[in-house]
RODO-2510 file (C-alpha; in nm, 4 decimals, decimal comma):
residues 45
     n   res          X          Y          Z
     1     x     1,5481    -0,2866    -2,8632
     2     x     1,7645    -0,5750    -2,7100
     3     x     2,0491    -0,2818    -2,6369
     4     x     1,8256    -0,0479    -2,5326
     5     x     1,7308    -0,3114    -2,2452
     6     x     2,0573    -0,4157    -2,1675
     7     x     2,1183    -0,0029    -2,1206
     8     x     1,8161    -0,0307    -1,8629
     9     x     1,8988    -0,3106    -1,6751
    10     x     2,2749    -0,1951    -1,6518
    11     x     2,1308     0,1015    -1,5326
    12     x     1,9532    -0,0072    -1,2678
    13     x     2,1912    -0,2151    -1,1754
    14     x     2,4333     0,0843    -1,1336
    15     x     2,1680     0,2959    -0,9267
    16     x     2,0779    -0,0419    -0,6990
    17     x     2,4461    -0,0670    -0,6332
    18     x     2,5250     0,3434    -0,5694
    19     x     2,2178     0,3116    -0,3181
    20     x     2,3424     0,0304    -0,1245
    21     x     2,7054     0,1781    -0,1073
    22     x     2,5431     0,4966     0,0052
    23     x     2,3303     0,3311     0,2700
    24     x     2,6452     0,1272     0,4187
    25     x     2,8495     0,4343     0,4072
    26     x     2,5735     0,5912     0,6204
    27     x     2,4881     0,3222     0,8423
    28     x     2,8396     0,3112     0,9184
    29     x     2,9111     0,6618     1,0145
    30     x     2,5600     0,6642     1,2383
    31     x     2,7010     0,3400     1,4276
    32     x     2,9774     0,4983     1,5183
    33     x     2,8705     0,8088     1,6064
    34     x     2,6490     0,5666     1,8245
    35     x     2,9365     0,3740     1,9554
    36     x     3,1139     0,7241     2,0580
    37     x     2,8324     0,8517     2,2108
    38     x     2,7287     0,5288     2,4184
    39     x     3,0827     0,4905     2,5136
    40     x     3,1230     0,8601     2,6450
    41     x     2,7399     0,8193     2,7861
    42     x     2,8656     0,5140     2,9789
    43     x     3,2044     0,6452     3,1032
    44     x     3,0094     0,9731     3,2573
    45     x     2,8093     0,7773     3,4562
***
């Protein structure tokens, strides 16, 4: 019973940390497709 917690909460653990990589990863790529675009927005004009 005691391992089959320690499975869970390593588990969740894992999956908590794969979400938050995924979400920088993400957040990173949109900000600078944001940064390109405001940039090249701004240098039209």
């Amino acid at each position: 019973m005691v391992a089959l917690c320690y499975y869970a909460i390593s588990f969740a653990v894992c999956f908590c940390e794969l979400i938050l990589i995924y979400l920088l990863l993400f957040s990173s790529i949109y900000l600078d497709r944001a940064e390109l675009y405001v940039s090249f927005h701004f240098q039209g004009s």
